[in-house]
C-alpha positions in Angstrom: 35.4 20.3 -67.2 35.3 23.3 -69.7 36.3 22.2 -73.6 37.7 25.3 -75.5 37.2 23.9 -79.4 39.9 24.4 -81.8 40.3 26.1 -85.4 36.6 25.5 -86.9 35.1 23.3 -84.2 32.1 23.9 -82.0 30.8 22.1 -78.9 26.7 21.7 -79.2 24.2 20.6 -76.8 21.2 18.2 -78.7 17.8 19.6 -77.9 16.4 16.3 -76.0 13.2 16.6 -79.2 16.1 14.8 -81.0 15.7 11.8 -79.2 14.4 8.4 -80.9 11.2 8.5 -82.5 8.4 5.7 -81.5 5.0 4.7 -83.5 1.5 4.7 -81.7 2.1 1.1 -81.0 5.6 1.6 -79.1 7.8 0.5 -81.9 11.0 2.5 -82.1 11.8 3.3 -85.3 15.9 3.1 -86.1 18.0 6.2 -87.5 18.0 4.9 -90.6 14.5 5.6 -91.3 14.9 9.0 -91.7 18.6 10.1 -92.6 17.7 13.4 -93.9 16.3 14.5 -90.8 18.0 17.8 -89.3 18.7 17.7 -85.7 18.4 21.1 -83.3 21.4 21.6 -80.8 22.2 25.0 -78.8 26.1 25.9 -79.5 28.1 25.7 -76.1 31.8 26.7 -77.1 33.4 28.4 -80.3 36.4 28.0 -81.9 38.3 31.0 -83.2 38.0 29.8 -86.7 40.0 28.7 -89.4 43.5 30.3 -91.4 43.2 30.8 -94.9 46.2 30.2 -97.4 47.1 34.2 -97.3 47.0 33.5 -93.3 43.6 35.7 -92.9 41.4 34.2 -90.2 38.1 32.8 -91.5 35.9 33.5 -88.4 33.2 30.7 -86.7 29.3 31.8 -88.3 28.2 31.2 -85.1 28.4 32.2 -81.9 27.5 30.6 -78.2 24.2 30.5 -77.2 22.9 30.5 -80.4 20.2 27.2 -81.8 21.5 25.9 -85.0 20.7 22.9 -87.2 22.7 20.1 -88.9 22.5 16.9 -89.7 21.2 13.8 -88.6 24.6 11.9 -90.3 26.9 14.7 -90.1 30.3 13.7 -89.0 29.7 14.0 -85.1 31.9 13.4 -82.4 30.4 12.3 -78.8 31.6 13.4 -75.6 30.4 13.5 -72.0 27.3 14.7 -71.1 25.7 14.6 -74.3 27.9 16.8 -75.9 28.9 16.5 -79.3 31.9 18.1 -81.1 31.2 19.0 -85.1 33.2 21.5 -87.5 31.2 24.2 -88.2 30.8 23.3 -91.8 28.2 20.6 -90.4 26.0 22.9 -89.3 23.1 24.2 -92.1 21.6 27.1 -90.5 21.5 28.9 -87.7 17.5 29.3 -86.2 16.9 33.2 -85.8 13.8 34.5 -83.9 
């Protein structure tokens, strides 16, 4: 199945060094340890962007196939597959180089 976002919305795929982080002793540690932590995703699918008032279209800042960060308690939505489904004002900065 192929998900074609909407307005603002992109489609990103976690990098798996997101995953749940574990002390030397094998105790996992829980999310809420470290909320200001920002999570790595490469984008998957693009909206077209957004309408302004005056009807001019505000375009997406990024584009597919680029590695951008956000987040870890940015307003996510799950899907299959790992996927997860954020408006583009989630995301902080795009990773260059």
């Amino acid at each position: 199945m192929k998900l074609k976002p909407v307005n603002d919305k992109i489609v990103v795929r976690p990098n798996e060094k997101n995953e749940e982080e574990t002390t030397e002793s094998g105790i996992i540690l829980p999310d809420t340890i470290d909320q200001g932590k920002l999570m790595e995703g490469e984008v998957v699918a693009v909206g077209e962007g957004m309408y302004s008032a005056n009807g001019t279209l505000i375009p997406v800042i990024c584009s597919v196939g680029d590695t951008i960060l956000y987040n870890k308690q940015a307003q996510l939505h799950e899907y299959n597959d790992g996927l997860v489904i954020m408006s583009v004002n989630e995301v902080l900065s795009v990773v260059e180089g």
